[in-house]
Backbone as a ProteinNet text record, in pm:
[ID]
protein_1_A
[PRIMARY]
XXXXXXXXXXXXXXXXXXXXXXXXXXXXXXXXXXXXXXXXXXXXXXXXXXXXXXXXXXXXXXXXXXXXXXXXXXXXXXXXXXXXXXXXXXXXXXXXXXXXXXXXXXXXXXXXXXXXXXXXXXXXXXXXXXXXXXXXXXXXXXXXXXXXXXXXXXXXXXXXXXXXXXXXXXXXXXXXXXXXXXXXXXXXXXXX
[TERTIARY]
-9939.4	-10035.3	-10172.5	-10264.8	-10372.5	-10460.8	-10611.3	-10663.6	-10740.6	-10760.5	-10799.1	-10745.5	-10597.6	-10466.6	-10460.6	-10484.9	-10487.1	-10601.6	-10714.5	-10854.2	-10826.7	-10777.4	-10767.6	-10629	-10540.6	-10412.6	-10525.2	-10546.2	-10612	-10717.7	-10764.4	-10898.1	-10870	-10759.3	-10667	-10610.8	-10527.7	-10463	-10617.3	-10704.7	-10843.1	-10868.1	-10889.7	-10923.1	-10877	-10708	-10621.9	-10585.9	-10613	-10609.8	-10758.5	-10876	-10960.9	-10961.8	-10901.5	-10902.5	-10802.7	-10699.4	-10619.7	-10596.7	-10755.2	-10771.9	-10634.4	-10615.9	-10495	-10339.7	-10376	-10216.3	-10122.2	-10040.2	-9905.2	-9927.9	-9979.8	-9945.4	-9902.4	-9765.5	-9691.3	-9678.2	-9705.8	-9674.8	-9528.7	-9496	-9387.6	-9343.5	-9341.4	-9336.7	-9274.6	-9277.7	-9163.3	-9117.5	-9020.1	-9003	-8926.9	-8982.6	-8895.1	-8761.2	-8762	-8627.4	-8717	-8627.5	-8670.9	-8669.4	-8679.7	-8654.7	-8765.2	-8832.5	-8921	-9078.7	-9061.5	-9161.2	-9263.1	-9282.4	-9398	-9500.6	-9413.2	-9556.7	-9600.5	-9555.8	-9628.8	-9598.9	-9664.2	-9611.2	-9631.2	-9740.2	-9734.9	-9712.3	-9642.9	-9614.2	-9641.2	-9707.2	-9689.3	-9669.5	-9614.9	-9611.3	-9658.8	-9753.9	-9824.4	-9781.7	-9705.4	-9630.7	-9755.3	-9777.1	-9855.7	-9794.4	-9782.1	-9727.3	-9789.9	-9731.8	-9828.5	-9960	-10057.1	-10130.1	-10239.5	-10396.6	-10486.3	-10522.1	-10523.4	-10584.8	-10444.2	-10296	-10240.4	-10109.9	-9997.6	-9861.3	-9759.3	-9853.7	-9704.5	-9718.8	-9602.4	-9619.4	-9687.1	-9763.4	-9796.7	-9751.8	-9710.7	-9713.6	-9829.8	-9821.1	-9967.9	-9962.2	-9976	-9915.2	-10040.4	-10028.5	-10088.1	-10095.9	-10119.1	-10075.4	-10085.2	-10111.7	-10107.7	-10291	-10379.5	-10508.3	-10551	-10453.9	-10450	-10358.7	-10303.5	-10215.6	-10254.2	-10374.4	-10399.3	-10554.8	-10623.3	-10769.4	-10806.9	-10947.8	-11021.3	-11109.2	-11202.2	-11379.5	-11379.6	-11303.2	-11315.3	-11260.3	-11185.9	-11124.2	-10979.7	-10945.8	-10810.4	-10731.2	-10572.5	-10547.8	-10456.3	-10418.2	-10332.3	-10309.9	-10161.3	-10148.2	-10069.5	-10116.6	-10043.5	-9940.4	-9816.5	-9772.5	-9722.9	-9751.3	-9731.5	-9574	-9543.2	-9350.1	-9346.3	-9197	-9206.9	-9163.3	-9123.8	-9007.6	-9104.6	-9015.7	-9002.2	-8890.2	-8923.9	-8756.6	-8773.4	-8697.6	-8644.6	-8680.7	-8629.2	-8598.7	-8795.3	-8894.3	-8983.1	-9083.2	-9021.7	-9087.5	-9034.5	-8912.1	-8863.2	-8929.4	-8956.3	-9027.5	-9196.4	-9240.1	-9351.3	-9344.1	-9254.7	-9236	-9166.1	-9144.2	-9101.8	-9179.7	-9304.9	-9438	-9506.3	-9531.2	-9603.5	-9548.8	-9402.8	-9327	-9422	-9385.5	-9392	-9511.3	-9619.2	-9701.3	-9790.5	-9771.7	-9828.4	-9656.3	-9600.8	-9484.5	-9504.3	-9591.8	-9622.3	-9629.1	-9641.6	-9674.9	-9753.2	-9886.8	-9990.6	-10030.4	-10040.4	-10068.5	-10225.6	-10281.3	-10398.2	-10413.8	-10525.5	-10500.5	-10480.3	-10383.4	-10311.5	-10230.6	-10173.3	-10054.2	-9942.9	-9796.6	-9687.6	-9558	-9477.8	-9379.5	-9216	-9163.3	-9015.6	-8941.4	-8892.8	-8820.9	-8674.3	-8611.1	-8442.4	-8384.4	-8387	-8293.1	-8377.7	-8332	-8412.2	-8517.1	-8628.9	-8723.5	-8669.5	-8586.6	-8450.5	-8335.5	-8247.2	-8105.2	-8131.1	-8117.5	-8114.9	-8239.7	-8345.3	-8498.1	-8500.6	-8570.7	-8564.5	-8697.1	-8736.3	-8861.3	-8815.3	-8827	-8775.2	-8866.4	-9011.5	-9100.6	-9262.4	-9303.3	-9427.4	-9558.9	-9656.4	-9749.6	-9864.1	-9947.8	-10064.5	-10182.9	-10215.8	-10345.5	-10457.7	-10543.2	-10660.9	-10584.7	-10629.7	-10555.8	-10607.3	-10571.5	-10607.1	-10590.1	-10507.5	-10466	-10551.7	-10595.7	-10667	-10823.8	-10834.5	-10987.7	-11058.2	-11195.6	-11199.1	-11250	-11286.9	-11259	-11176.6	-11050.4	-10912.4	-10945.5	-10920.6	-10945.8	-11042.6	-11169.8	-11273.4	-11255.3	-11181.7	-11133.2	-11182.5	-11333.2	-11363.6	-11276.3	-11299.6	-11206.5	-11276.3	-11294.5	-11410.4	-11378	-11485.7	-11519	-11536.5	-11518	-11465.6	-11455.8	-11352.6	-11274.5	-11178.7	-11058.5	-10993.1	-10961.9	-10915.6	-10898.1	-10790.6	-10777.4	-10639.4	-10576.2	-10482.5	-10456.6	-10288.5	-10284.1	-10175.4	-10071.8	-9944.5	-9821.5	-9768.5	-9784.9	-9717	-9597.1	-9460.7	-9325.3	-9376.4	-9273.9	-9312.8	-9159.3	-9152.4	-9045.5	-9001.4	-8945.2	-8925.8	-9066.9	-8993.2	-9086.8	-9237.9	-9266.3	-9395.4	-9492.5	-9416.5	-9453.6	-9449.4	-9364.3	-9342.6	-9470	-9494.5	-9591.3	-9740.8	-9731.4	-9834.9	-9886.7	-9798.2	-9768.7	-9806.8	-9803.3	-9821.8	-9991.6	-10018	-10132.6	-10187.2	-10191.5	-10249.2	-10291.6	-10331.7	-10329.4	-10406	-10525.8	-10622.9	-10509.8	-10438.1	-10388.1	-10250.4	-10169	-10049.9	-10159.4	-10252.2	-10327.9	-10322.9	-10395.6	-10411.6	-10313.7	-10171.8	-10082.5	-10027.1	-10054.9	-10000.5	-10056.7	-10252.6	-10317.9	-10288.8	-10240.5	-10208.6	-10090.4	-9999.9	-9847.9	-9830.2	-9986.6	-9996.8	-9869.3	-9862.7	-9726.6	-9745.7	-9646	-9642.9	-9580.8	-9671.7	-9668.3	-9605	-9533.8	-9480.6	-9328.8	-9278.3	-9162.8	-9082.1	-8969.3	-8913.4	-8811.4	-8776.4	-8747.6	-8790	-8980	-9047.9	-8941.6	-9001.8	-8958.2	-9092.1	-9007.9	-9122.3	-9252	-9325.2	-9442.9	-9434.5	-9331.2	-9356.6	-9197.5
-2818.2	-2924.8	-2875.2	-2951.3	-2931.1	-2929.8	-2836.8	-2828.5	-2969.4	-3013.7	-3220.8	-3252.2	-3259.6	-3325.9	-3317.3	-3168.8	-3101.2	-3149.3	-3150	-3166.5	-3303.3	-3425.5	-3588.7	-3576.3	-3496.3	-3516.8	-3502.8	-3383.3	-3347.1	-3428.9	-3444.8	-3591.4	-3705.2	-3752.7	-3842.4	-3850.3	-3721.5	-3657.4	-3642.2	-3592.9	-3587.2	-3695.8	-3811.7	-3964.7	-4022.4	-3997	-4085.9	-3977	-3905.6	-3820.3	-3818.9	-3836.5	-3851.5	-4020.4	-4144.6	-4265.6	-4275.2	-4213.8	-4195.1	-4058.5	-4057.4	-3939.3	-3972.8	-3908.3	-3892	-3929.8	-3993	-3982.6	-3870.1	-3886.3	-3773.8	-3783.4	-3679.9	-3704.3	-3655.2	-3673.9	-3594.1	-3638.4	-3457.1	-3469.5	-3450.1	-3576.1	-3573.3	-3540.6	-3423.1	-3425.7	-3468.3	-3598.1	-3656.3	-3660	-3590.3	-3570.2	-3648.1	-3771.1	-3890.7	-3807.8	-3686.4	-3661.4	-3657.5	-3565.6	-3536.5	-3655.7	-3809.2	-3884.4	-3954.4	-3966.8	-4039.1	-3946.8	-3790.9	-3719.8	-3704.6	-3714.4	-3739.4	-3850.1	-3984.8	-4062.8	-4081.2	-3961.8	-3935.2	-3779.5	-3692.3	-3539.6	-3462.8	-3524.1	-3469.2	-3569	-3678.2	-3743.7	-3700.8	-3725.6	-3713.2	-3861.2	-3892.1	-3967.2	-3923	-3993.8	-3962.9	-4044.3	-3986.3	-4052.8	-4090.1	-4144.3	-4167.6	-4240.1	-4196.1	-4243.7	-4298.2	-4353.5	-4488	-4360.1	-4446.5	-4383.6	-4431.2	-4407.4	-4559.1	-4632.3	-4582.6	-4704.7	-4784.6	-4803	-4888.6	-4808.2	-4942.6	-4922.9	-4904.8	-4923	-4928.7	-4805.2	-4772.8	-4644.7	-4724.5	-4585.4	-4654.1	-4515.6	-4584.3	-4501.6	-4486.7	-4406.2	-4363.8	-4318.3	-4349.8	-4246.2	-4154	-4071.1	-3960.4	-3909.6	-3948.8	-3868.8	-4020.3	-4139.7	-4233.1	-4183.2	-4206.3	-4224.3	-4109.2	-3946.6	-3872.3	-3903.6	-3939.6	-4003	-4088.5	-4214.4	-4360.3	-4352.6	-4269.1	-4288	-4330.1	-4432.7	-4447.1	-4458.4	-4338	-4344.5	-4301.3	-4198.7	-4196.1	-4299	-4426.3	-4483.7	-4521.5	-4552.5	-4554.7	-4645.4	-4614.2	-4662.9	-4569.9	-4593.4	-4541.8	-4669.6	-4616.9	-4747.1	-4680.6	-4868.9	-4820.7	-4893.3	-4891.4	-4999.7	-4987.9	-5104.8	-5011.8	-5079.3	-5018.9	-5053.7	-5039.2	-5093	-5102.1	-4956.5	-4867.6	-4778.1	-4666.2	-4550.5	-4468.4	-4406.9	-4436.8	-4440.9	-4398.2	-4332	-4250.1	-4379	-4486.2	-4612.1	-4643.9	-4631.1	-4692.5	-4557.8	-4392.2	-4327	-4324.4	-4399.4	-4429.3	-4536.3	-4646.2	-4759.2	-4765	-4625.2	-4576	-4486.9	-4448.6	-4371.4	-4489.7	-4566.5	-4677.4	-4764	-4768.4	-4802.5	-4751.1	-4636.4	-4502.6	-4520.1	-4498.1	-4479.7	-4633	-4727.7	-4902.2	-4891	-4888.7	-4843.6	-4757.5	-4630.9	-4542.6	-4518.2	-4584.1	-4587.8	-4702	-4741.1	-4900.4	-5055.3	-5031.1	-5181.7	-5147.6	-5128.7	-5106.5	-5196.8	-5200.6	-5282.3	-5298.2	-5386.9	-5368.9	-5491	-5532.1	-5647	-5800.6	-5863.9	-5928.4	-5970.1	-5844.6	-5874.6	-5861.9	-5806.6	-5830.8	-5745.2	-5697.8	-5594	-5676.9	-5713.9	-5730.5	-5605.4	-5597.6	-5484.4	-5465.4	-5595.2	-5624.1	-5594.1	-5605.7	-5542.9	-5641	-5650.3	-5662.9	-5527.6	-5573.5	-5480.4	-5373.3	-5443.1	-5336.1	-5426.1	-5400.5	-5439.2	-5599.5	-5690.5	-5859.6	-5928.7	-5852	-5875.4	-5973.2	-6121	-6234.6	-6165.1	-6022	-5999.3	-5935.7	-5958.6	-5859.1	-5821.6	-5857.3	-5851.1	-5807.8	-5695.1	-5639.5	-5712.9	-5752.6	-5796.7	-5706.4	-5685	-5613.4	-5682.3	-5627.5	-5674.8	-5591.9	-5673.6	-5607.3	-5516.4	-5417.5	-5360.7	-5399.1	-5553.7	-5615.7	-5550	-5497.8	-5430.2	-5280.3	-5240.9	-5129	-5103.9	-5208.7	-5279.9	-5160	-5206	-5139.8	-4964.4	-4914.7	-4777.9	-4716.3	-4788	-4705.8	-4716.6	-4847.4	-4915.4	-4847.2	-4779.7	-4710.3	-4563.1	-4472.6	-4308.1	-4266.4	-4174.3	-4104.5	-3956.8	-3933.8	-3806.8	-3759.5	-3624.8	-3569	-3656.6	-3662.4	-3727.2	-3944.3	-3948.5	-4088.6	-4126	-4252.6	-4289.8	-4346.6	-4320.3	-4451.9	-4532.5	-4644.5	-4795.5	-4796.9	-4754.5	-4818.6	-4905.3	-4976	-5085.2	-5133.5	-5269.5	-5298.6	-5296.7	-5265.2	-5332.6	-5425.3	-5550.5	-5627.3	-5695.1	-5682.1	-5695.3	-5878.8	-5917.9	-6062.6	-6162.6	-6288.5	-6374.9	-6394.5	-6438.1	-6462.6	-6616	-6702.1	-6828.7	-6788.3	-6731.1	-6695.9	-6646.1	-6554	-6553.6	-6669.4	-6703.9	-6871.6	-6939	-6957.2	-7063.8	-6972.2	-6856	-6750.8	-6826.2	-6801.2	-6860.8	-7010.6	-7121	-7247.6	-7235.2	-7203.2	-7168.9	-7133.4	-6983.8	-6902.2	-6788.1	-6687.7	-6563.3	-6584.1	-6681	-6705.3	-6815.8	-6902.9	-7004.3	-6950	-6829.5	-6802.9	-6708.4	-6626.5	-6566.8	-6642.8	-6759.6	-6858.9	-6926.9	-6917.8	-6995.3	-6887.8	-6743.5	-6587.4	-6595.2	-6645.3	-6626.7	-6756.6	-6883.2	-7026.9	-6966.5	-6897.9	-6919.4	-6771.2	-6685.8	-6549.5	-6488.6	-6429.7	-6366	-6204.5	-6146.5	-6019.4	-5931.3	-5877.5	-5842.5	-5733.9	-5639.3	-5526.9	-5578	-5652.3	-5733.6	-5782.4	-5737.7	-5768.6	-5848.9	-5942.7	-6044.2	-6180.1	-6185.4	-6273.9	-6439.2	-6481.1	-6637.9	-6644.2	-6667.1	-6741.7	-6828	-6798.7	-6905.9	-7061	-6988.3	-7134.5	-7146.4
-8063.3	-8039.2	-8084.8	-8170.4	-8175.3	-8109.2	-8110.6	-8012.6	-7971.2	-8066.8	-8048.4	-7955.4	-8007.6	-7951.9	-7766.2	-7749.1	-7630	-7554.8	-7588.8	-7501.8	-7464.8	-7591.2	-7549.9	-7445	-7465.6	-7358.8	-7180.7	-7202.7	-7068.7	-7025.9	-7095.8	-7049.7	-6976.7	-7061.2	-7040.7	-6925.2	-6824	-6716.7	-6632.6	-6675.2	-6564.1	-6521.4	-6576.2	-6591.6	-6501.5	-6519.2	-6442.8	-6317.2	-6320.8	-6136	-6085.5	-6140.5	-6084.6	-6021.5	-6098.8	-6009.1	-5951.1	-5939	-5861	-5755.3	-5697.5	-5638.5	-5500	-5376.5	-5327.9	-5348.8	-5500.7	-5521.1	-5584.5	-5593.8	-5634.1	-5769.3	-5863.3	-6029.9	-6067.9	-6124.7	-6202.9	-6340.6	-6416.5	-6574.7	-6672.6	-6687	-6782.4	-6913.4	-6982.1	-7139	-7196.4	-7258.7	-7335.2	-7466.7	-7500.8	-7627.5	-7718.1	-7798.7	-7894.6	-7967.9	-7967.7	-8073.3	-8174.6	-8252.7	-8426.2	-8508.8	-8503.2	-8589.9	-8562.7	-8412	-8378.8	-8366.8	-8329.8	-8272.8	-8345.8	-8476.3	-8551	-8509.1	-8452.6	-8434.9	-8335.1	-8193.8	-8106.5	-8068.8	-8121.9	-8118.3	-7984	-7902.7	-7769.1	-7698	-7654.9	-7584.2	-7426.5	-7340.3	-7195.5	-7115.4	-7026.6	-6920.7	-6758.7	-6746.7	-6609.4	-6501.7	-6424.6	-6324.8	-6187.7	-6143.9	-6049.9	-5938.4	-5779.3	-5676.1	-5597	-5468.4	-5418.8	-5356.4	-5307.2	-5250.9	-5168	-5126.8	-5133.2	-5211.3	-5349.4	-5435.2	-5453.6	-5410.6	-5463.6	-5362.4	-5333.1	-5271	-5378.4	-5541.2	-5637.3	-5654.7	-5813.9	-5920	-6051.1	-6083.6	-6207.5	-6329.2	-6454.8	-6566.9	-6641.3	-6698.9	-6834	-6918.8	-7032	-7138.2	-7200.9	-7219.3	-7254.6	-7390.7	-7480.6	-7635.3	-7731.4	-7701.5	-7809.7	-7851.1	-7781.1	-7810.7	-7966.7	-7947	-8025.3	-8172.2	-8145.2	-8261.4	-8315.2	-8266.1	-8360.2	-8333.4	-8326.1	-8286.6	-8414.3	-8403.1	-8512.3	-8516.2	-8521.9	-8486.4	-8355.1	-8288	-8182.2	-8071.1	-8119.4	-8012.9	-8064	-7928.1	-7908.3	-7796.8	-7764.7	-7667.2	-7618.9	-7468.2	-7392.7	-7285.2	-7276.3	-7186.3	-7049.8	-6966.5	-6807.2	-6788.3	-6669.2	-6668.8	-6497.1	-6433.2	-6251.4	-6203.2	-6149	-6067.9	-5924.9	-5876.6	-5729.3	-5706.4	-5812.7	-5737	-5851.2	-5822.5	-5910.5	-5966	-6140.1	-6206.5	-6349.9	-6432	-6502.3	-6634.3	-6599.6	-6656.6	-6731.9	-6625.2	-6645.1	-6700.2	-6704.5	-6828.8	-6990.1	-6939.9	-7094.7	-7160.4	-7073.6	-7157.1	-7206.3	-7102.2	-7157.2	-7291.4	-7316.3	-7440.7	-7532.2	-7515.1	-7632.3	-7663.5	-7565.9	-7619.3	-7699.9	-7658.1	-7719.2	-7887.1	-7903.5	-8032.6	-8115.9	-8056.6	-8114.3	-8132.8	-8046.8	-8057	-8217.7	-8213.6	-8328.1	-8440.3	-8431.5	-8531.7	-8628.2	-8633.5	-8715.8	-8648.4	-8512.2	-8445.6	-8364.6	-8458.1	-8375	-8249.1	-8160.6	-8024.7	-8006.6	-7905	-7903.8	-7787.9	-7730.4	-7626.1	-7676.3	-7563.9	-7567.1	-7694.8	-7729.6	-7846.5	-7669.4	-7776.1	-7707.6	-7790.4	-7689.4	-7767.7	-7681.5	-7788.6	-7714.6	-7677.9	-7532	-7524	-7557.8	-7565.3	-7633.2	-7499.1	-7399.5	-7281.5	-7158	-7046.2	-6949.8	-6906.5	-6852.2	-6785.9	-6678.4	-6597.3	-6520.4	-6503	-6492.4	-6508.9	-6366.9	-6450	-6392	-6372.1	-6464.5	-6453.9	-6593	-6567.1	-6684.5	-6759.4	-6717.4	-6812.7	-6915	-7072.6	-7123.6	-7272	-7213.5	-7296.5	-7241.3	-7324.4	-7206.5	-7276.7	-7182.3	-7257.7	-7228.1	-7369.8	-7311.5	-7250.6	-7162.6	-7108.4	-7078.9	-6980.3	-6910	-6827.1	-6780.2	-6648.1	-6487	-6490.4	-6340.2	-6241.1	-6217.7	-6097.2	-6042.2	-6165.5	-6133.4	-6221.7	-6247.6	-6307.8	-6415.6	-6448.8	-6548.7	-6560.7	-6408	-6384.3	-6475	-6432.1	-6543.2	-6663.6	-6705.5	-6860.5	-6911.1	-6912.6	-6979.6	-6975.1	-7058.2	-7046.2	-7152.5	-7115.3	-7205.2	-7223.1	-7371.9	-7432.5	-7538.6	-7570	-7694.6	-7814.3	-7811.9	-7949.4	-7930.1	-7840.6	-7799.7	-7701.6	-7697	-7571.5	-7602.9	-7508.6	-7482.2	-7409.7	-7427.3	-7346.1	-7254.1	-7141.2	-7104.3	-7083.8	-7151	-7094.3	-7052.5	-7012.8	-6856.2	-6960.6	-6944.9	-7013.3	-6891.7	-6875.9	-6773.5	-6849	-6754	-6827.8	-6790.2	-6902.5	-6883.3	-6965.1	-6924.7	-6964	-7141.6	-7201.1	-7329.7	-7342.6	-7257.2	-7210.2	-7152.1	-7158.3	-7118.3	-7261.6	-7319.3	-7454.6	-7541.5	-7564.1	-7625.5	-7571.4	-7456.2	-7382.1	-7428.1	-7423	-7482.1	-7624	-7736.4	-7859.4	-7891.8	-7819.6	-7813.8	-7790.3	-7617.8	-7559.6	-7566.5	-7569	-7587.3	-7449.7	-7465.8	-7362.6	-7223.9	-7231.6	-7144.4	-7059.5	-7130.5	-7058.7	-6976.9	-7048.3	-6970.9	-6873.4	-6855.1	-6716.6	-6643.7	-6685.6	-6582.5	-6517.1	-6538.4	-6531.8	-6375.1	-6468.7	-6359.9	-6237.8	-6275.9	-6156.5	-6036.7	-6097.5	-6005.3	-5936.8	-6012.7	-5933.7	-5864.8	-5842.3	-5805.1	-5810.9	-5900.4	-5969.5	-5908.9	-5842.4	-5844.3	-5936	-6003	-6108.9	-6114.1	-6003	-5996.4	-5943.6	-5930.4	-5873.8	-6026.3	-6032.4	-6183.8	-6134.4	-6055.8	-6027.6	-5977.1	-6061.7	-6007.9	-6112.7	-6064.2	-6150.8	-6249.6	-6355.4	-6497.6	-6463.8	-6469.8	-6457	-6604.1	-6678	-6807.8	-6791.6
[MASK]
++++++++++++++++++++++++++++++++++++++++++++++++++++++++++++++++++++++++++++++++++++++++++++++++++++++++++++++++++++++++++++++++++++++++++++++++++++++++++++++++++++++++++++++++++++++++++++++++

């Protein structure tokens, strides 16, 4: 790992344990395999457990901001769950890959995941967002030379994207914020 590479990983890990001061953080090294590991070469996942700032888990990925920076900025993303699961550092690393592998992401685009979000969940598509849940404290992570953005992966319906697509991003929020959707619950009902 380069020494760049290294200072933005750790910044990154300071960032997100400093706003998540009394929670549990654990560092995950995730390694894509030799076919994928080039377009995220240090991959980390930052496991974060419930604590006071929040009753969920949240993920973080660690290593995109170094891989796609431009001018000093970047992204890294979060995504928060009811549980803690094996399942939801993999889909942080299949961001990460989609992500700096040629589908560059950025706010309110959208990544199909091809599977359900967890096994009988109608979400099977993450959308990026603001990071509501943990406001823009998180979302603003400075790192030498820069910063990066964090932002939400919220798993979301096929129909919600579609209605996204018609509507547009301001109108499916608004649709999340009327039918107060819990957003960490992967068996909510579709809002479209």
């Amino acid at each position: 790992m380069s020494d760049a590479r290294v200072l933005a990983a750790e910044a990154v890990e300071s960032h997100v344990r400093a706003f998540f001061e009394g929670h549990s953080v654990e560092v995950v090294d995730y390694d894509l395999g030799p076919e994928r590991r080039e377009g995220v070469p240090d991959l980390r996942v930052l496991v974060v457990g419930p604590g006071p700032r929040s009753d969920s888990w949240a993920y973080v990925t660690a290593g995109c901001w170094a891989a796609m920076e431009k001018d000093g900025h970047g992204l890294e993303f979060v995504m928060t769950a009811h549980v803690r699961d094996q399942r939801f550092i993999e889909l942080m690393a299949m961001i990460a890959y989609y992500h700096c592998g040629g589908h560059q992401l950025d706010l309110e685009h959208s990544m199909p995941i091809g599977e359900p979000w967890v096994p009988g969940s109608t979400c099977d598509h993450l959308l990026i967002s603001l990071p509501y849940l943990h406001g823009p404290d998180l979302e603003h992570c400075p790192v030498p030379g820069g910063h990066a953005r964090i932002l939400w992966t919220l798993p979301v319906t096929t129909a919600e994207i579609e209605f996204r697509r018609r509507h547009g991003h301001e109108a499916l929020e608004q649709l999340f914020d009327e039918a107060e959707i819990i957003p960490t619950d992967p068996f909510r009902a579709s809002v479209a």
